[in-house]
N, C-alpha and C positions, 0 to 999 in steps of 0.2 A: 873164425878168421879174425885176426888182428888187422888192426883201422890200418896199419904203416901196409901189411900184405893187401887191403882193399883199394891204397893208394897206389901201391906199385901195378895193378891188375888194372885199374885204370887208367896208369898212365899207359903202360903197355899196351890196350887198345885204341888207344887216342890216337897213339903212334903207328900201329899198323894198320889200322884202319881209315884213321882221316890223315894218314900223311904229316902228325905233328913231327916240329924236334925237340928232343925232350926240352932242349932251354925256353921252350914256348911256354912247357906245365909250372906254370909260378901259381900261387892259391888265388893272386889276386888277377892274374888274368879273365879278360870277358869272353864268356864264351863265344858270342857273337860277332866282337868287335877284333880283341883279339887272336882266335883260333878260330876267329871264320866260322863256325858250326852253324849252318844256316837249320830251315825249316825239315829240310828233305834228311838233313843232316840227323836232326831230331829224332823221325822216324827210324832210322837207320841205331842211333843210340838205345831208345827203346828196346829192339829185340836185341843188343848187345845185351845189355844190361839184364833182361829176364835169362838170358843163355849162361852167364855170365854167374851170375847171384843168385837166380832162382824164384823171385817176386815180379809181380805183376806191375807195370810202370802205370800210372794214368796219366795224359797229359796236360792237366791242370798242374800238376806236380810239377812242371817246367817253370809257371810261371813264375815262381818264387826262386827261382836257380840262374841267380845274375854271372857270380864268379866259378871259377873253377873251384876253391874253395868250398862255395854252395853247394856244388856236385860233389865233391868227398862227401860231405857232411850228408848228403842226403842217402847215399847211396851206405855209408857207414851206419846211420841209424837204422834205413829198411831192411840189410843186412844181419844186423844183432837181433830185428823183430823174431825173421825167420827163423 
């Protein structure tokens, strides 16, 4: 899968599922601050993401995942693992 098709599959559930609009997915957006992605949120991100991509999430892994940006990046990298 190419990073641009990892980023569109992303945005795609950000949007159906927490209710983004897309003008919200900027790279620099906080996930926290600005999309609102709280704790519950989190968990909820998790099993998207192992449905999704197919890797196991840990959630130490969040703590270094400030921007939305950081979440491409991350999920880009664990993806090409697989």
């Amino acid at each position: 899968m190419e990073n641009q098709e990892i980023i569109s599959k992303v945005n795609d559930f950000l949007i159906d599922e927490f209710e983004l609009e897309e003008n919200q997915l900027i790279p620099s957006a906080s996930l926290k601050e600005t999309l609102e992605i709280d704790s519950l949120d989190y968990v909820d991100l998790v099993v998207i993401i192992e449905k999704n991509f197919g890797f196991k999430v840990k959630g130490e892994d969040f703590a270094t995942i400030k921007s939305l940006q950081d979440f491409y990046d991350y999920i880009i990298g664990k993806a090409h693992v697989n």
